[in-house]
C-alpha positions in Angstrom: -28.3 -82.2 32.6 -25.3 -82.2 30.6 -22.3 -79.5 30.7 -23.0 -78.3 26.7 -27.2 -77.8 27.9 -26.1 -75.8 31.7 -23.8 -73.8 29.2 -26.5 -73.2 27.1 -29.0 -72.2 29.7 -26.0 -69.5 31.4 -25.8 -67.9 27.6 -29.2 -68.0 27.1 -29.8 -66.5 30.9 -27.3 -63.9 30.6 -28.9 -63.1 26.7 -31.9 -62.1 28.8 -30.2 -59.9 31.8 -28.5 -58.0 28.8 -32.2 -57.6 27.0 -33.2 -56.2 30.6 -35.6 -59.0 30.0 -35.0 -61.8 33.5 -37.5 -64.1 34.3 -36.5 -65.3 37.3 -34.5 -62.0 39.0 -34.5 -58.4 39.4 -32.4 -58.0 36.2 -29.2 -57.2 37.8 -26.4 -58.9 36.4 -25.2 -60.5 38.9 -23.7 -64.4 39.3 -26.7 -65.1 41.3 -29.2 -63.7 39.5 -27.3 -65.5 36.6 -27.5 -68.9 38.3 -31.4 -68.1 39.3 -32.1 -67.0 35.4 -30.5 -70.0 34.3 -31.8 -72.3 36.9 -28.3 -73.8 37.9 -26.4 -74.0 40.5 -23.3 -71.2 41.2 -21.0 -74.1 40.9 -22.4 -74.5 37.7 -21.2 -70.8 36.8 -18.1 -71.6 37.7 -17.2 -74.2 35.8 -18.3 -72.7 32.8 -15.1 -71.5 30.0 -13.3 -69.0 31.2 -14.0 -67.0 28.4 -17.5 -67.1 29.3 -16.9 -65.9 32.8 -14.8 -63.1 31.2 -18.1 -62.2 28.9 -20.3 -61.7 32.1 -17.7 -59.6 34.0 -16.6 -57.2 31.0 -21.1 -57.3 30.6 -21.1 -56.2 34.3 -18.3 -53.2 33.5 -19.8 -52.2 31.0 -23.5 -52.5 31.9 -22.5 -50.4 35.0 -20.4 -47.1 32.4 -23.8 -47.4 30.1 -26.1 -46.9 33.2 -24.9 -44.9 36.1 -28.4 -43.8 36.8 -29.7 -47.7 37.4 -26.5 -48.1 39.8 -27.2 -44.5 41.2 -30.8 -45.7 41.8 -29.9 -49.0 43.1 -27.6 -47.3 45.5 -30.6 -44.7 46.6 -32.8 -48.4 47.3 -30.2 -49.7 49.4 -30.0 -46.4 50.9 -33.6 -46.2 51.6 -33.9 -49.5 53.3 -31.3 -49.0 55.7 -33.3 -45.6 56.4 -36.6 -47.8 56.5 -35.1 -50.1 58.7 -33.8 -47.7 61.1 -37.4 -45.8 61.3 -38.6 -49.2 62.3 -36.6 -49.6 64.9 -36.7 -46.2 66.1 -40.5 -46.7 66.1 -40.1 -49.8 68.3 -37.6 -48.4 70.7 -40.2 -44.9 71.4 -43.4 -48.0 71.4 -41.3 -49.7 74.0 -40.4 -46.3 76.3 -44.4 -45.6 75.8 -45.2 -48.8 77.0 -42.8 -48.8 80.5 -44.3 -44.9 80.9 -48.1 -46.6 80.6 -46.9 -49.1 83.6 -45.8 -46.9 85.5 -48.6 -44.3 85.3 -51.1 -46.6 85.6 -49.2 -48.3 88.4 -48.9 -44.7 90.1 -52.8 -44.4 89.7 -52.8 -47.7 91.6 -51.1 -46.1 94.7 -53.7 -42.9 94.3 -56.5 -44.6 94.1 -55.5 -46.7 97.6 -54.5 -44.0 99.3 -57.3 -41.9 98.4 -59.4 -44.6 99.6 -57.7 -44.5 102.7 -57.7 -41.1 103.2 -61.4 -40.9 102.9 -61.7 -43.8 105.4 -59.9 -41.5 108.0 -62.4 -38.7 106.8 -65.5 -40.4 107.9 -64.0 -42.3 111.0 -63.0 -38.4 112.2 -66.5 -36.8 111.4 -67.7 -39.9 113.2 -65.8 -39.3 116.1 -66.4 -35.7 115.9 -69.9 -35.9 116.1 -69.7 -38.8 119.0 -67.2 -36.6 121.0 -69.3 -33.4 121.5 -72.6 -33.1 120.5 -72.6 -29.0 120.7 -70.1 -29.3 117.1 -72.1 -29.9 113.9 -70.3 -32.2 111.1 -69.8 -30.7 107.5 -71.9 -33.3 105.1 -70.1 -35.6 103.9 -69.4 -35.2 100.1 -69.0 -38.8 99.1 
């Protein structure tokens, strides 16, 4: 592509972020957003005049005093996502903790259940004994 059609395509790209009209990008007038719209390279942006570098910064100024609520919003987005992203992690860090509490509850349960087990082992071997060691004594039933 020539320099006179990339120079073209910047105007033309810029034309449309000014419309609020981008193709390509989320309509901030940015260099990259520039570069996307146009479909050139950065390098390409800056290379161009330097009056037409001048254009786009002076657009960006005064862009940004004609619409304090857009950077106002943009600012609440940005905001937002850092919240979102910190919920997220939040949320991973408590799943996390949940998780190691699960292991070691159900590893706990583990150790119940054996000794349990064991104890009613020694239950029966004693009412066995019991009962073998003096036949005057009558056993409880056994409950299990």
């Amino acid at each position: 592509m020539t320099r006179a059609a990339t120079q073209a395509r910047l105007e033309q790209a810029l034309t449309r972020l000014l419309a609020g009209q981008p193709t390509a990008s989320d309509g901030e007038l940015t260099v990259s957003n520039l570069c996307r719209e146009a479909g050139v390279g950065r390098d390409s942006f800056y290379r161009s005049p330097p009056e037409f570098k001048d254009a786009v910064v002076a657009a960006q100024a005064n862009r940004e005093a004609q619409q304090p609520e857009l950077v106002a919003l943009r600012e609440e987005i940005a905001a937002l996502k850092r919240e979102r992203k910190q919920a997220a992690s939040d949320h991973a860090a408590t799943a996390r903790e949940l998780e190691e509490t699960n292991r070691v509850y159900a590893n706990q349960i583990q150790v119940l259940a054996l000794r349990n087990s064991e104890l009613e082992d020694q239950a029966r071997q004693l009412h066995r004994r019991l009962a073998d060691a003096d036949p005057d004594v009558i056993p409880l039933p056994d409950r299990s």
